[in-house]
Each structure stands twice: as C-alpha cells, then as structure tokens.
N, C-alpha and C positions, 0 to 999 in steps of 0.2 A: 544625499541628493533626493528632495520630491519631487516624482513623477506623479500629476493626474490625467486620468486617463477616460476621454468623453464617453465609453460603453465598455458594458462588459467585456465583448469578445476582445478589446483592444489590452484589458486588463489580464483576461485569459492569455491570450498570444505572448506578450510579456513573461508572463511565470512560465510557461512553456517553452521559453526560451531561456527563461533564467536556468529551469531545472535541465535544459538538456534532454528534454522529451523527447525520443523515436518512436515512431512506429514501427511495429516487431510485426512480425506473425503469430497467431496465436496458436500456443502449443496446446491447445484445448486443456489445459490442466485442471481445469475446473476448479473448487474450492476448497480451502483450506479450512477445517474451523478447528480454530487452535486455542486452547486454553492460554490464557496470561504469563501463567507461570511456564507453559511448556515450551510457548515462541520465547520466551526470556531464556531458557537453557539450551535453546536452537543458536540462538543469537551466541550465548557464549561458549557456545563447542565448536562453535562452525571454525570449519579451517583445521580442528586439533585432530589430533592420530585415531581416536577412538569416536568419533565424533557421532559417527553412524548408530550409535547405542543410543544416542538421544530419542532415536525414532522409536525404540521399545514407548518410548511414554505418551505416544498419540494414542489418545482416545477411541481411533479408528485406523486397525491396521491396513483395511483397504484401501486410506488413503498415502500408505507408506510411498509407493510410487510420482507422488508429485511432490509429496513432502521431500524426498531425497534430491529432487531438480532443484525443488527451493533452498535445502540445505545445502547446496552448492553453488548458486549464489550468494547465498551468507556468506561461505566461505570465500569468493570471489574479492569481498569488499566490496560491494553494489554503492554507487552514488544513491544517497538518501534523501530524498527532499519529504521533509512536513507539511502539510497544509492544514490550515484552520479556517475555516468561515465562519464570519461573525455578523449577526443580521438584526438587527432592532426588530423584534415582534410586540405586537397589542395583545393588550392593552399594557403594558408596562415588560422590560424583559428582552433578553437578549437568545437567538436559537441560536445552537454551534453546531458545524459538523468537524471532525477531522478525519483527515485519510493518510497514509506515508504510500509514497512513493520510490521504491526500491528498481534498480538497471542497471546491468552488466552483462558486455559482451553478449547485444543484442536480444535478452532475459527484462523482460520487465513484471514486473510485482505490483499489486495493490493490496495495502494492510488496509481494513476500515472495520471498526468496534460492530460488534455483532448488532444485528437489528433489535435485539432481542433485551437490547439490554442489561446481559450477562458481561462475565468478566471472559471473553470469548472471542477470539481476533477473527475476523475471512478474512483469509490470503487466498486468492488470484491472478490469473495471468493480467497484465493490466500493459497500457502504452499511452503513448501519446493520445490518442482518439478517446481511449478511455477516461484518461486524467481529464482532459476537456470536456465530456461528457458530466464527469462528478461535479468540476466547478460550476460548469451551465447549470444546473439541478440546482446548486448551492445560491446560485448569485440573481437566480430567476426571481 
C-alpha cells in the first residue's frame, strides 16, 4: 500500500503510530556512550544467567547504573523500530541520519551514532516526544 502524505507532521504521526510510540516519564538516565562492540555483547547476553558480567566492559563504570536499566530491557525483548532519513543535499548528494528506537513495559530507549563520528552508540532515555522531536530535526 502507498500512503502520501501532504506534511511532515502527518508523516511523523504515522511512524509514531506505526512504532507504537508512548510517552513514558523520563527516568533521567542520561547517556549511554557505548562502544560498538560493547552494545553488541549487551544485545547478546541480555536475558542470559551471567549476563550482568557484560557490564565489566563499559568503558565507564559510573555509568554502570543506567547501563543495568538498559541491560534489562534488552533482556525484556523491547519492540525495536529503525528509522532512517534520507534527504537530497547540494550541490549533488544524499544526508542520512539514523536512530533505533527501543520500548518495553513503559522503558523507552534511543540508540543514535555518536556525533563524533566514532564507532560509539548514545543510548538514552527516549519516547514518543523524543522520537518526534529527532524526525522534525531530520525532515526540516
């Protein structure tokens, strides 16, 4: 089925419906910044018996404390949505951004590639408001 859709927000409202977006409360957890490989062996311990050993390998043990919220909705099974923006820039050239979109049992997440350009995740509390917030930015 094609849907076109006369504006953005009508575009946004849609995905935000499609993903099953809430707004949560924000558990102030502030930021994640998670190396590649390390959110990859969060992803695959999550849920297992010993799983909590993964967290030896943050980069920053201060941040163990939201890391373990996160590591538990891993283990939850979070609904995952991807998003990709894809924008014709001049003179010739295409700008992307992407972000995932992680929620469970009221717990929502935003993955998005470090500004920085490293191989380096932020993970943050994230919601509905937020996810709409990144596509307005994207789609402006």
């Amino acid at each position: 089925e094609l849907t076109v859709y006369s504006t953005p927000s009508e575009l946004i409202g849609a995905l935000l419906r499609f993903c099953e977006a809430v707004n949560t409360s924000s558990t102030g957890a502030g930021v994640l910044h998670l190396p590649v490989p390390v959110l990859a062996e969060m992803r695959r311990q999550a849920g297992e018996p010993a799983a909590a050993g993964v967290l030896a390998l943050l980069p920053d043990q201060a941040q163990r404390p939201v890391a373990e919220r996160f590591l538990q909705t891993l283990a939850a099974r979070p609904r995952v949505t991807s998003f990709t923006t894809l924008r014709s820039s001049e003179p010739a050239g295409v700008a992307s951004r992407e972000f995932t979109f992680l929620q469970q049992n009221g717990a929502g997440w935003l993955l998005l590639p470090s500004a920085d350009g490293t191989q380096v995740m932020d993970v943050r509390d994230g919601d509905a408001a937020a996810v709409q917030a990144l596509l307005t930015a994207a789609l402006d």
